[in-house]
N, CA and C atoms of all chains as a GROMACS GRO file, in nm:
protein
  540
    1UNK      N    1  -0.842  -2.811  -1.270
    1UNK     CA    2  -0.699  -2.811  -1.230
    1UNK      C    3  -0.686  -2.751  -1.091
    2UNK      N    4  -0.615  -2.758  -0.974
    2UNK     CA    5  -0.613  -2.795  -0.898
    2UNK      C    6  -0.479  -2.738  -0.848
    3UNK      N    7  -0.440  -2.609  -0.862
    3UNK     CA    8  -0.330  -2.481  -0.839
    3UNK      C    9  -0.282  -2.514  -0.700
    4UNK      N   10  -0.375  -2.590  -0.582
    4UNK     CA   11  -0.301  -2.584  -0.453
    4UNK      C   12  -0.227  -2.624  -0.437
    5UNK      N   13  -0.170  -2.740  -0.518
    5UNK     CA   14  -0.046  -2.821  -0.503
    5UNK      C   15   0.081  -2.748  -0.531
    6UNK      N   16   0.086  -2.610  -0.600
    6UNK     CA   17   0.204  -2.581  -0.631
    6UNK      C   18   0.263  -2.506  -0.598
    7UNK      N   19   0.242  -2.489  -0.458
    7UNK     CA   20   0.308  -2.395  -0.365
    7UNK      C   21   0.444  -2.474  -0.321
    8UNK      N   22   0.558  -2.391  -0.240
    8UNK     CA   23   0.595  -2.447  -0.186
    8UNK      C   24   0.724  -2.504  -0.301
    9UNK      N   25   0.731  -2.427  -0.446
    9UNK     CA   26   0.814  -2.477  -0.535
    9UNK      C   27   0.792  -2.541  -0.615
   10UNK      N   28   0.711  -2.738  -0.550
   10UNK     CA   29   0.677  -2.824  -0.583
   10UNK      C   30   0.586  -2.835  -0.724
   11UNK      N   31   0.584  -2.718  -0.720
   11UNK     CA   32   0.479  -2.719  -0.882
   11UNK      C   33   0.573  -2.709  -0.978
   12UNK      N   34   0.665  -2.656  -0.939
   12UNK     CA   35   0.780  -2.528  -1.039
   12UNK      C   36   0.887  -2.687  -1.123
   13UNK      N   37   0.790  -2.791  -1.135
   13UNK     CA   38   0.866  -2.869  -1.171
   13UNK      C   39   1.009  -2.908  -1.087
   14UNK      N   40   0.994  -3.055  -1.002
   14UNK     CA   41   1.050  -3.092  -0.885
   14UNK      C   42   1.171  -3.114  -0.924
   15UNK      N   43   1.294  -3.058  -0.845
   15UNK     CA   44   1.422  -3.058  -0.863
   15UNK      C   45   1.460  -3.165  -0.736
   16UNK      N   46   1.550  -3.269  -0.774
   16UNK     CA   47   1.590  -3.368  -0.674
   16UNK      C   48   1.661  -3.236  -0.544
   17UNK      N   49   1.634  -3.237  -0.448
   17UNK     CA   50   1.680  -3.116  -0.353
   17UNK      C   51   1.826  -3.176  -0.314
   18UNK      N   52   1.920  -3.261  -0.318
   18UNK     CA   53   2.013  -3.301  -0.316
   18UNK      C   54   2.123  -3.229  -0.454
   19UNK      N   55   2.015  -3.222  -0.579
   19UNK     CA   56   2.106  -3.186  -0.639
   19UNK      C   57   2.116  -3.031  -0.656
   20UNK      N   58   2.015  -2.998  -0.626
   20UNK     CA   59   1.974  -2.850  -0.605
   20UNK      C   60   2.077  -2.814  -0.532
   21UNK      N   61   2.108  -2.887  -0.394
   21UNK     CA   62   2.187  -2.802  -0.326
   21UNK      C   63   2.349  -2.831  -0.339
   22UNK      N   64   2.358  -2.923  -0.409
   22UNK     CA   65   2.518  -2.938  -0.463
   22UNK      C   66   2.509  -2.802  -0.601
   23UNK      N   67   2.466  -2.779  -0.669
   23UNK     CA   68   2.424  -2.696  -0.779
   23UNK      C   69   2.442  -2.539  -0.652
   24UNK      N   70   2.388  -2.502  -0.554
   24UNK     CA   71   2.414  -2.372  -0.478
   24UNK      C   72   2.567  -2.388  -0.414
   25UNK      N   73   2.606  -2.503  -0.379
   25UNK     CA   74   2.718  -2.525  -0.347
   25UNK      C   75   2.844  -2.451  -0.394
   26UNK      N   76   2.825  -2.530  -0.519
   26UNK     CA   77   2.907  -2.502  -0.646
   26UNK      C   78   2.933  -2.420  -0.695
   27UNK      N   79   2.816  -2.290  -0.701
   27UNK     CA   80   2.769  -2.166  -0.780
   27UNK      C   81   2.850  -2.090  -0.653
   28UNK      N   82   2.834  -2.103  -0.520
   28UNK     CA   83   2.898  -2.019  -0.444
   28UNK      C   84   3.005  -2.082  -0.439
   29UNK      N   85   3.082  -2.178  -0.487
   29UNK     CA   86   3.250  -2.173  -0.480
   29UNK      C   87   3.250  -2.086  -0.548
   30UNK      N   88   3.200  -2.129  -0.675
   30UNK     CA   89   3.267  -2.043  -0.800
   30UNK      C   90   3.258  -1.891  -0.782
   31UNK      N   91   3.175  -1.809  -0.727
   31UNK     CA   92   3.186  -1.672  -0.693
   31UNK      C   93   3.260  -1.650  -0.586
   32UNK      N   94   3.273  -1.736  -0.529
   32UNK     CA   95   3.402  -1.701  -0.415
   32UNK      C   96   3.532  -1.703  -0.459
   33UNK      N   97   3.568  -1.802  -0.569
   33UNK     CA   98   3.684  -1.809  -0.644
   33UNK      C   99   3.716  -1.663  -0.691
   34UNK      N  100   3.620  -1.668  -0.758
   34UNK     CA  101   3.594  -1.527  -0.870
   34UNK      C  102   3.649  -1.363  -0.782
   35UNK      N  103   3.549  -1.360  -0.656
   35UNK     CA  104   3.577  -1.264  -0.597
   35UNK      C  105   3.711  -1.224  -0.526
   36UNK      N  106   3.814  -1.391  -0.492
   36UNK     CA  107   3.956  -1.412  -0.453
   36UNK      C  108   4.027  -1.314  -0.580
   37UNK      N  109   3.977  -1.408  -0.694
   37UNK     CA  110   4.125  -1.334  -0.806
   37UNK      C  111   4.039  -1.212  -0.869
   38UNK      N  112   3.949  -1.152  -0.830
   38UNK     CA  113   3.946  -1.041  -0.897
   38UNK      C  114   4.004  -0.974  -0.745
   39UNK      N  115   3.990  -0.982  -0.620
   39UNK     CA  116   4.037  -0.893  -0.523
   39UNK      C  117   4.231  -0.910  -0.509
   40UNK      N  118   4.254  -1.024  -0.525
   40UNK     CA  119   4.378  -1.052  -0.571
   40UNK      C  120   4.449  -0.915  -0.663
   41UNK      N  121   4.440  -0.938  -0.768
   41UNK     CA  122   4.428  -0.827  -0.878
   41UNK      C  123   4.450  -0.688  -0.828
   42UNK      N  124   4.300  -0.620  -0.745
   42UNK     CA  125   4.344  -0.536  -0.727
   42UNK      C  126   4.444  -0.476  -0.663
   43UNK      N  127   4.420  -0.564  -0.517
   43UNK     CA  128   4.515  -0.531  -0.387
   43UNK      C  129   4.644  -0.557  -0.428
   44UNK      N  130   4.690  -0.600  -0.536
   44UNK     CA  131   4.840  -0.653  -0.567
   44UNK      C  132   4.863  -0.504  -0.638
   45UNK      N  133   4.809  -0.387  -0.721
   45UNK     CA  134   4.874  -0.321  -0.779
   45UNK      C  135   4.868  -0.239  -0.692
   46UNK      N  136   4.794  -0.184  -0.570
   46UNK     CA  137   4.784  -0.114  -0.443
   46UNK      C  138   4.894  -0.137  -0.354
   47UNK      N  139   4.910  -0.252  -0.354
   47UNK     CA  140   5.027  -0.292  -0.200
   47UNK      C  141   5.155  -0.334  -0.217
   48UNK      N  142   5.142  -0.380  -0.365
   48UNK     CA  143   5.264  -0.447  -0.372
   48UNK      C  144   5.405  -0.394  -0.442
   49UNK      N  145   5.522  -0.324  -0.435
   49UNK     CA  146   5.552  -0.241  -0.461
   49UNK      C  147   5.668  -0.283  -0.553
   50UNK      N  148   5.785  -0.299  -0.515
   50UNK     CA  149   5.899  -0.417  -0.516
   50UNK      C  150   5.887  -0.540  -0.486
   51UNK      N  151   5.847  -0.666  -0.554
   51UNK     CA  152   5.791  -0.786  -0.498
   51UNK      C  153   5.955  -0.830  -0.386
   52UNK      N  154   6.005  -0.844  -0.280
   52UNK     CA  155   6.091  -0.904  -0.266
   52UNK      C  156   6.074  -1.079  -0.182
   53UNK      N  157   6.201  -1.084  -0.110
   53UNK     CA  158   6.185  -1.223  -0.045
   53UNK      C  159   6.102  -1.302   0.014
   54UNK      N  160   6.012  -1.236   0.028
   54UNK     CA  161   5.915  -1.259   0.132
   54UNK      C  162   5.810  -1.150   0.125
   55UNK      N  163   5.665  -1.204   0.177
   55UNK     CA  164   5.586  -1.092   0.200
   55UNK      C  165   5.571  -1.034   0.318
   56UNK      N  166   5.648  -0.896   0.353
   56UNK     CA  167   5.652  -0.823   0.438
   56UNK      C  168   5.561  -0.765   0.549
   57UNK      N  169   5.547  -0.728   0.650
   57UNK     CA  170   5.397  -0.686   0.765
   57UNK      C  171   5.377  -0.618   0.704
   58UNK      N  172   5.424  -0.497   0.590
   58UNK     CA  173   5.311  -0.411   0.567
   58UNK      C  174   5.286  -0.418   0.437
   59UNK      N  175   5.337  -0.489   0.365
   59UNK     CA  176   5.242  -0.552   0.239
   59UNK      C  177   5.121  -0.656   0.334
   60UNK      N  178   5.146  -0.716   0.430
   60UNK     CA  179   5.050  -0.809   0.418
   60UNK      C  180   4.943  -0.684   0.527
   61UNK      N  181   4.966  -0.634   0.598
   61UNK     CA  182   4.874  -0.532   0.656
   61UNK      C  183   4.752  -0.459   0.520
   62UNK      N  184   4.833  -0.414   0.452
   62UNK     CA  185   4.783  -0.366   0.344
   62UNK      C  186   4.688  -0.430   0.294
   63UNK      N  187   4.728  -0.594   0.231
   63UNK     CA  188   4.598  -0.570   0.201
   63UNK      C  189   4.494  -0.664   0.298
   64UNK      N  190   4.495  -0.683   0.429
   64UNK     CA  191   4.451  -0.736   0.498
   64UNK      C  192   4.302  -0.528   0.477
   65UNK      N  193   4.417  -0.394   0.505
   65UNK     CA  194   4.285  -0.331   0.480
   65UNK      C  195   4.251  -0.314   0.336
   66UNK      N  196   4.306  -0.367   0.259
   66UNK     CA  197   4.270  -0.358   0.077
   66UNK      C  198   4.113  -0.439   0.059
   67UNK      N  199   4.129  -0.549   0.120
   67UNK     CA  200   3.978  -0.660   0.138
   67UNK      C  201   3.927  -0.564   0.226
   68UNK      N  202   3.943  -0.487   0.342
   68UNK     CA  203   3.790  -0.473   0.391
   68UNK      C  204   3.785  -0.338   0.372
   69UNK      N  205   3.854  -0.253   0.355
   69UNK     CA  206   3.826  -0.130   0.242
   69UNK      C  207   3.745  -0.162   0.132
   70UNK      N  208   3.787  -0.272   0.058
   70UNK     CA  209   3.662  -0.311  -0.057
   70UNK      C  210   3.539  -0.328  -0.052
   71UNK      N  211   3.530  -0.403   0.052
   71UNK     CA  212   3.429  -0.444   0.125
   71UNK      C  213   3.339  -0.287   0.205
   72UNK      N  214   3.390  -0.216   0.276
   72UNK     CA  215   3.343  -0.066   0.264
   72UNK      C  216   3.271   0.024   0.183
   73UNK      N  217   3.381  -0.034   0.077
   73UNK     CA  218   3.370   0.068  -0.095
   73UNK      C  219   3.212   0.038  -0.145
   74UNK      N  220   3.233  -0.126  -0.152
   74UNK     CA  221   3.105  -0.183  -0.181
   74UNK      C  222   2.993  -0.079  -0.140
   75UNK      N  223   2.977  -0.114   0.025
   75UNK     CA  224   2.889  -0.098   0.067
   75UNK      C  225   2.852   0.058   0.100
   76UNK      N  226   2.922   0.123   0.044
   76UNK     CA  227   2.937   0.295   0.004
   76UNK      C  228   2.869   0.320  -0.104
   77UNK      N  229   2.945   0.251  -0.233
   77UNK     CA  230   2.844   0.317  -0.330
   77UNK      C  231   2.723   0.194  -0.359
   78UNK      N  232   2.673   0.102  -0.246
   78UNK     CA  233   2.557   0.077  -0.237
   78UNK      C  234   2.411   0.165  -0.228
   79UNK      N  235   2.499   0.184  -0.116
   79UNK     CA  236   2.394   0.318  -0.015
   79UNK      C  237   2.386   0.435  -0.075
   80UNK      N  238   2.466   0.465  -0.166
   80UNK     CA  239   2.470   0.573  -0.203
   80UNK      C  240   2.359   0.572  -0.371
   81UNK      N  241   2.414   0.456  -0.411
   81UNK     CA  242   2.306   0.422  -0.548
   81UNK      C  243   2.151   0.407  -0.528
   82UNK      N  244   2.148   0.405  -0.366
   82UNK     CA  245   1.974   0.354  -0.322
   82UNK      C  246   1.941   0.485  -0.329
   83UNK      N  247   2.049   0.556  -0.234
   83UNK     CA  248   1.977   0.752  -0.246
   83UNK      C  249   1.937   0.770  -0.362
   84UNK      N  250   2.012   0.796  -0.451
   84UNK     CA  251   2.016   0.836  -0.545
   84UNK      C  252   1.890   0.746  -0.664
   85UNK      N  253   1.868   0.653  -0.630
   85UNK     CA  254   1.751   0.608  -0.697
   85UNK      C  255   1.591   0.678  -0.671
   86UNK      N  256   1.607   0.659  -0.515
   86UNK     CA  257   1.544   0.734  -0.437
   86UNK      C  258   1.495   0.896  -0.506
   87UNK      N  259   1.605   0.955  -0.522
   87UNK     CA  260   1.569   1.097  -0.545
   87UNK      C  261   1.580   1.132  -0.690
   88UNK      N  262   1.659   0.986  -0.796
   88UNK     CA  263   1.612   1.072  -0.920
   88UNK      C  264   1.584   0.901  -0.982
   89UNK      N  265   1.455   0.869  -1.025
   89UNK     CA  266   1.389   0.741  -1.027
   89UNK      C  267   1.441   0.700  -1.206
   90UNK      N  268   1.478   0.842  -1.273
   90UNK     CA  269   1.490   0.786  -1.391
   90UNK      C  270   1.606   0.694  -1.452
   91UNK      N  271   1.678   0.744  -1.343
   91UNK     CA  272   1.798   0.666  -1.398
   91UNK      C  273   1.819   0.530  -1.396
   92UNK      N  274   1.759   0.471  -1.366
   92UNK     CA  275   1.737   0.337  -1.363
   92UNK      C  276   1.722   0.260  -1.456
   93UNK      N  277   1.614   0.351  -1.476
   93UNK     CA  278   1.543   0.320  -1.652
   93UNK      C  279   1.661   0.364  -1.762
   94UNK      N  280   1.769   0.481  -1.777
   94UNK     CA  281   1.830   0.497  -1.844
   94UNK      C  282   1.983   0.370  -1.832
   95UNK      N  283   1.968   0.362  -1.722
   95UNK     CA  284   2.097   0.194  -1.716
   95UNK      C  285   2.066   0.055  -1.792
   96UNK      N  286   1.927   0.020  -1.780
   96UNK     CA  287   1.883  -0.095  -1.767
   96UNK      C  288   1.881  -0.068  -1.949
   97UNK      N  289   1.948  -0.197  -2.002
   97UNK     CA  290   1.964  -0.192  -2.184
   97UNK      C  291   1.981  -0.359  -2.150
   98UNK      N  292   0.340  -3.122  -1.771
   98UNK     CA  293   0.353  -3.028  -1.665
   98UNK      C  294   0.206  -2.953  -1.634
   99UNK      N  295   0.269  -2.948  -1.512
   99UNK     CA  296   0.148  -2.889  -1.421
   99UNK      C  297   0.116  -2.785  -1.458
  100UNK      N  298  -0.010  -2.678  -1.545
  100UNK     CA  299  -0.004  -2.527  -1.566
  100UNK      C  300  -0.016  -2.446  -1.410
  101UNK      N  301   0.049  -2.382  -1.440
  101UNK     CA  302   0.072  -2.266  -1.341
  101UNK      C  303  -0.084  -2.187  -1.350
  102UNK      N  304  -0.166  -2.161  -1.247
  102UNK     CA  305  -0.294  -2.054  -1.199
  102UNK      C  306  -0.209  -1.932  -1.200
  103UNK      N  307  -0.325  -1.827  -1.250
  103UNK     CA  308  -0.298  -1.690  -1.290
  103UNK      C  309  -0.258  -1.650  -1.134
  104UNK      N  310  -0.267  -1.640  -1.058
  104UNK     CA  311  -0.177  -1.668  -0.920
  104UNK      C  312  -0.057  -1.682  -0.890
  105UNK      N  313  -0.046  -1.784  -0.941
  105UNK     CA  314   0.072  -1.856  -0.957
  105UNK      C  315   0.188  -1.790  -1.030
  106UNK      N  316   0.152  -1.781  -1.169
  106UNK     CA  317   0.197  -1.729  -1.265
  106UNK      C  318   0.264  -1.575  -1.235
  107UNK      N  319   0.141  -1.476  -1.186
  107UNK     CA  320   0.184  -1.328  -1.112
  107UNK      C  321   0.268  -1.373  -1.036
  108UNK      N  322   0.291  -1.434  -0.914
  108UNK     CA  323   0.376  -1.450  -0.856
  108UNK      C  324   0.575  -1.483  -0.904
  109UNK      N  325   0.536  -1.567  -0.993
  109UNK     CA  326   0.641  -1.584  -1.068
  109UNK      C  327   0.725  -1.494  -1.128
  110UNK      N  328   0.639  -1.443  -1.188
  110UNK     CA  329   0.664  -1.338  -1.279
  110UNK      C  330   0.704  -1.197  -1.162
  111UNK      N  331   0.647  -1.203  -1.041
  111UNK     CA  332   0.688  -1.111  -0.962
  111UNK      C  333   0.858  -1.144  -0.916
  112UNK      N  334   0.856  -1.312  -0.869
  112UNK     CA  335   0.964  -1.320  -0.845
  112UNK      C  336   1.111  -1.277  -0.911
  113UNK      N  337   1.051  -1.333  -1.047
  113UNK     CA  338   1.164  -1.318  -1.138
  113UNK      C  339   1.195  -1.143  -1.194
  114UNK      N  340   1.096  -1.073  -1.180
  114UNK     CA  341   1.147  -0.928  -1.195
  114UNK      C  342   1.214  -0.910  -1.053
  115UNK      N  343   1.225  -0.927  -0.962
  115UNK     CA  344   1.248  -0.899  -0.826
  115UNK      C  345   1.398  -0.945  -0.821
  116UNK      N  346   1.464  -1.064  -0.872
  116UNK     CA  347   1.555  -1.130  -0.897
  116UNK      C  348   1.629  -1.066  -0.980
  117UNK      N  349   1.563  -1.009  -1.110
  117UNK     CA  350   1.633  -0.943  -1.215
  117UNK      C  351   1.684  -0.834  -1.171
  118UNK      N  352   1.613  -0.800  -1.083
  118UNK     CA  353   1.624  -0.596  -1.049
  118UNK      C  354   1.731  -0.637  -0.971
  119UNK      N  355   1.792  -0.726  -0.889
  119UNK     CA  356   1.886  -0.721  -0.785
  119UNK      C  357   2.016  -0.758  -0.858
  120UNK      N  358   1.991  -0.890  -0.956
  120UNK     CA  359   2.145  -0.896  -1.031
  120UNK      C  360   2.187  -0.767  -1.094
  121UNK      N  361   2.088  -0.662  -1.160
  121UNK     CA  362   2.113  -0.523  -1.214
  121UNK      C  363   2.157  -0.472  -1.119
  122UNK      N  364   2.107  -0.478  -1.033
  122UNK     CA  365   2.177  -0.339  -0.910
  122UNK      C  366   2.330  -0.371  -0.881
  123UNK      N  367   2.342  -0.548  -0.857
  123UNK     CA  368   2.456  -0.569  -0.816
  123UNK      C  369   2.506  -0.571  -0.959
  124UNK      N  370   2.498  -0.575  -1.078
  124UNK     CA  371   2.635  -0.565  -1.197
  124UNK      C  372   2.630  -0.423  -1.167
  125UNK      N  373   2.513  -0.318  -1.155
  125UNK     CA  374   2.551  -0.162  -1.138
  125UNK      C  375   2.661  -0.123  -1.032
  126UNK      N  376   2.658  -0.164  -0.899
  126UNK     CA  377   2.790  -0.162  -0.804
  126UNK      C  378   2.856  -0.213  -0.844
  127UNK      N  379   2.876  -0.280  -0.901
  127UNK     CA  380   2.996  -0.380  -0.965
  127UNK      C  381   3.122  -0.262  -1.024
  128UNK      N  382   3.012  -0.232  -1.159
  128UNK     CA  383   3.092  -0.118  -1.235
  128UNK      C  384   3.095  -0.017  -1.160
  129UNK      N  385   3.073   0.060  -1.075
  129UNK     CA  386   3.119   0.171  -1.025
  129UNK      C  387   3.199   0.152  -0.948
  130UNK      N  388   3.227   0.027  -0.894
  130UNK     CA  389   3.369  -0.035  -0.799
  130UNK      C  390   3.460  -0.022  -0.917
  131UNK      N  391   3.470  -0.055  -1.076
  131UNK     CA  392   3.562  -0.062  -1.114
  131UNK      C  393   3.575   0.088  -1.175
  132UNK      N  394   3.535   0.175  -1.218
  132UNK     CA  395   3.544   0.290  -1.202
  132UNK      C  396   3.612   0.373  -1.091
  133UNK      N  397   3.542   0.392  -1.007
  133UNK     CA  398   3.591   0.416  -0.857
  133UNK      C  399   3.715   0.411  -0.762
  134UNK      N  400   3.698   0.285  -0.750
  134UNK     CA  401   3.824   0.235  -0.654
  134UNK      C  402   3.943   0.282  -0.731
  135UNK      N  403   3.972   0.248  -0.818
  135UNK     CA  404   4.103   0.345  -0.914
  135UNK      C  405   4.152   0.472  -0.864
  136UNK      N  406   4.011   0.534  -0.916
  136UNK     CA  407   4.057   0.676  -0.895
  136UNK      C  408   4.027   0.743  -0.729
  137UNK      N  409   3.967   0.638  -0.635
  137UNK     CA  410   3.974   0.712  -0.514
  137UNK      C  411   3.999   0.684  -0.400
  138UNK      N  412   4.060   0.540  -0.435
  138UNK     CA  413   4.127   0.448  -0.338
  138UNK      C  414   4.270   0.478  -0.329
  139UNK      N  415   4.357   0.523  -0.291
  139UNK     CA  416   4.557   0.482  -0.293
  139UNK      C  417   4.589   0.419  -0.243
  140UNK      N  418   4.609   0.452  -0.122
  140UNK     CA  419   4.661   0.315  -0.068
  140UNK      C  420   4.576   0.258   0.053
  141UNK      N  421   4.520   0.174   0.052
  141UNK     CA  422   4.393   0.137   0.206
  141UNK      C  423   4.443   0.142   0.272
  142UNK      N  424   4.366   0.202   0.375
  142UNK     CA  425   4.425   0.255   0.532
  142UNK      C  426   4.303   0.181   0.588
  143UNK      N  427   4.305   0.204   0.714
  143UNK     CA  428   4.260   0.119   0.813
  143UNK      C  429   4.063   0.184   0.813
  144UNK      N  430   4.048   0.253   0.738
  144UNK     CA  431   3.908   0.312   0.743
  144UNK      C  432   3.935   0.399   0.650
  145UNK      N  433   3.777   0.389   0.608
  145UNK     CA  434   3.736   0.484   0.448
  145UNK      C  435   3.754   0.597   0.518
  146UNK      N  436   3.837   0.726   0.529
  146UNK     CA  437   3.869   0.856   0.563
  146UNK      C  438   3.779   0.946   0.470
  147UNK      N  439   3.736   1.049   0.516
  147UNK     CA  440   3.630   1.159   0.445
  147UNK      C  441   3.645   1.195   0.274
  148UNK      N  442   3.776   1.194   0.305
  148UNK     CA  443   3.839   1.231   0.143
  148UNK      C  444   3.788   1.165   0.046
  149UNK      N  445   3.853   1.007   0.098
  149UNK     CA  446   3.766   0.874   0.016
  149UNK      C  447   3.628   0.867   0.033
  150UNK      N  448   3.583   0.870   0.097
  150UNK     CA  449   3.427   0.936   0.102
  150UNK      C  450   3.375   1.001   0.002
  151UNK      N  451   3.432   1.116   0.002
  151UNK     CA  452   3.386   1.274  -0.086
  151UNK      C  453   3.431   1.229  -0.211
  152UNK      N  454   3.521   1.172  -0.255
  152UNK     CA  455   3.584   1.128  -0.413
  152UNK      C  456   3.451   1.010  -0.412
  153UNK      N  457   3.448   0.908  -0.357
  153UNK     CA  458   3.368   0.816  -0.424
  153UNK      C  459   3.221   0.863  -0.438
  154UNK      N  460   3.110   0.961  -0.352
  154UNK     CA  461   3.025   1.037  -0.377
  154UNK      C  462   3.031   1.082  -0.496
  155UNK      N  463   3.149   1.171  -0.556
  155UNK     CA  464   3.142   1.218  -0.637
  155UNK      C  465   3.177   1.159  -0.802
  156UNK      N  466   3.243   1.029  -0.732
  156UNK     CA  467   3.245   1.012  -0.879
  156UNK      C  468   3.120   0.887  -0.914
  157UNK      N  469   3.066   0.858  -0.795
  157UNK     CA  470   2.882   0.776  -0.835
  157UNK      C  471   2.784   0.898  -0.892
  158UNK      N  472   2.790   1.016  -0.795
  158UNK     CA  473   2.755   1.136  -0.876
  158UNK      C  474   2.726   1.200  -1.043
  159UNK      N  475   2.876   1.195  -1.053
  159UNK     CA  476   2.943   1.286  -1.146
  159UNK      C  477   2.912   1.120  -1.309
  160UNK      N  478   2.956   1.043  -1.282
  160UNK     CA  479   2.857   0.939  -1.376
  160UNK      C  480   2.730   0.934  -1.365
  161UNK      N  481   2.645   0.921  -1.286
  161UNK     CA  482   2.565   0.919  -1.289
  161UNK      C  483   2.471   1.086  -1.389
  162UNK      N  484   2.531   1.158  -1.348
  162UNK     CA  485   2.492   1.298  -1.390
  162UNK      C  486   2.526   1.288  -1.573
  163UNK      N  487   2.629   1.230  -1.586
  163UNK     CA  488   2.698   1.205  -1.735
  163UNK      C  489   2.617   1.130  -1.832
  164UNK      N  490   2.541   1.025  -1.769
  164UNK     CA  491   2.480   0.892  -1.829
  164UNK      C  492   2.385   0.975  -1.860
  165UNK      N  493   2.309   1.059  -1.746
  165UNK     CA  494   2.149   1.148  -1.796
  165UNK      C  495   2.188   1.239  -1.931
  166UNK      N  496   2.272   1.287  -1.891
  166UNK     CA  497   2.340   1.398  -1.974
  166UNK      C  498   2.332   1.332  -2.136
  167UNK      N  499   2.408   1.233  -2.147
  167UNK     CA  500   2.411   1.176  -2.300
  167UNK      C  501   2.270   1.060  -2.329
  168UNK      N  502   2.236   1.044  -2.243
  168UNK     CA  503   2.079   0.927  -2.261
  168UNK      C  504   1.996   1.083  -2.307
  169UNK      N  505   1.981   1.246  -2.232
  169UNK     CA  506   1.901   1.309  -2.297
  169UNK      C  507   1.938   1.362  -2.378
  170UNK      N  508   2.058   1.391  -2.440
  170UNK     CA  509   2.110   1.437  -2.585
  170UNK      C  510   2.034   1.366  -2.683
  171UNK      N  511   2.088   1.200  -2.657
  171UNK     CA  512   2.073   1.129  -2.774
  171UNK      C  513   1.917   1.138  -2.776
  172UNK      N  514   1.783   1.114  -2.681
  172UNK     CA  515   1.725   1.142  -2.699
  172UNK      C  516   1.652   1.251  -2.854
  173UNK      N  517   1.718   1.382  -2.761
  173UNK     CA  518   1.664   1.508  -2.853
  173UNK      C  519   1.700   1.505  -2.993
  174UNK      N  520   1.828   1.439  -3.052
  174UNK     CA  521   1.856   1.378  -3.135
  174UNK      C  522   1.775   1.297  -3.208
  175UNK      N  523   1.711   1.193  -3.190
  175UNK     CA  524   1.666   1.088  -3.182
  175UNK      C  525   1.487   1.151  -3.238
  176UNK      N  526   1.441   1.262  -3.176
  176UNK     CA  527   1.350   1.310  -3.152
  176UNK      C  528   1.351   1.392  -3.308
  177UNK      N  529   1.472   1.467  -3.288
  177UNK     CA  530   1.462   1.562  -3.408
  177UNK      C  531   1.479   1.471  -3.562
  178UNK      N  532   1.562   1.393  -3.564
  178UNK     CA  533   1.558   1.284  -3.633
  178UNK      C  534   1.385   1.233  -3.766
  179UNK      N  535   1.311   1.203  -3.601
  179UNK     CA  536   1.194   1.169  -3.649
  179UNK      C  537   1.100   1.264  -3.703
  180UNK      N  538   1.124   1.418  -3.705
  180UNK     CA  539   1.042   1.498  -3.741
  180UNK      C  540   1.032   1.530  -3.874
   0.00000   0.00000   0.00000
């Protein structure tokens, strides 16, 4: 048997690459959808106070920083979960069920 | 189908723990965004200010410290149990 051929994916049992990439397409609408109405959600109980006539400059200011405050937040307790893996290794093992 | 070489196979198997460990990390940020942001977000301002800083430290912290806390209870539990 003859293993060189299956580099490159091509072994991994051949996926038409057309549909492959309508299939990544798709998968990233759908998490982009996902990430709209779950950020939706939040920034609406943050900013939005009295719904009135219209949406106002500083409802819409708001959550113009509500998205990239999130986006911050994210990347806060990213960095902060790497330390912390970093300096205490067990906990990892105590998350993962 | 083509068998996969013990090569091959390690590799795979590397990939797919490598893959696994990252969807975990990201459902782990996930939940501490929904934890978090609640209690240390009010109202977004134009930059994460120190405060929000120091609250979200502390409350990745302060869970994190909680989870050890009851994973080694139940442990010793668990331990005494079997004796």
């Amino acid at each position: 048997m003859d293993s060189s051929s299956s580099s490159s994916g091509a072994g991994l049992g051949a996926v038409d690459p057309q549909l492959q990439h309508f299939i990544e397409v798709e998968t990233q609408k759908q998490r982009f959808q996902q990430l709209v109405h779950q950020m939706t959600e939040l920034c609406w109980e943050k900013c939005m106070d009295k719904p009135g006539p219209k949406l106002d400059s500083r409802a819409e200011a708001c959550f113009v920083n509500c998205v990239e405050r999130f986006i911050d937040t994210s990347q806060f307790i990213l960095n902060r979960l790497e330390q912390t893996q970093k300096s205490k290794p067990v906990f990892s093992e105590s998350l993962s069920d | 189908m083509a068998e996969l070489g013990e090569a091959d196979e390690a590799e795979l198997q590397r990939l797919v723990a490598a893959e696994q460990q990252k969807a975990q990390f990201t459902a782990q940020v996930h939940h501490f965004m929904e934890l978090c942001w609640d209690k240390c977000v009010e109202k977004p301002g134009y930059r994460l200010d120190s405060r929000t800083e120091n609250s979200l430290s502390s409350c990745v912290d302060c869970f994190i410290d909680t989870t050890l806390a009851i994973t080694g209870r139940f442990a010793q539990i668990v331990q005494k149990g079997g004796q």
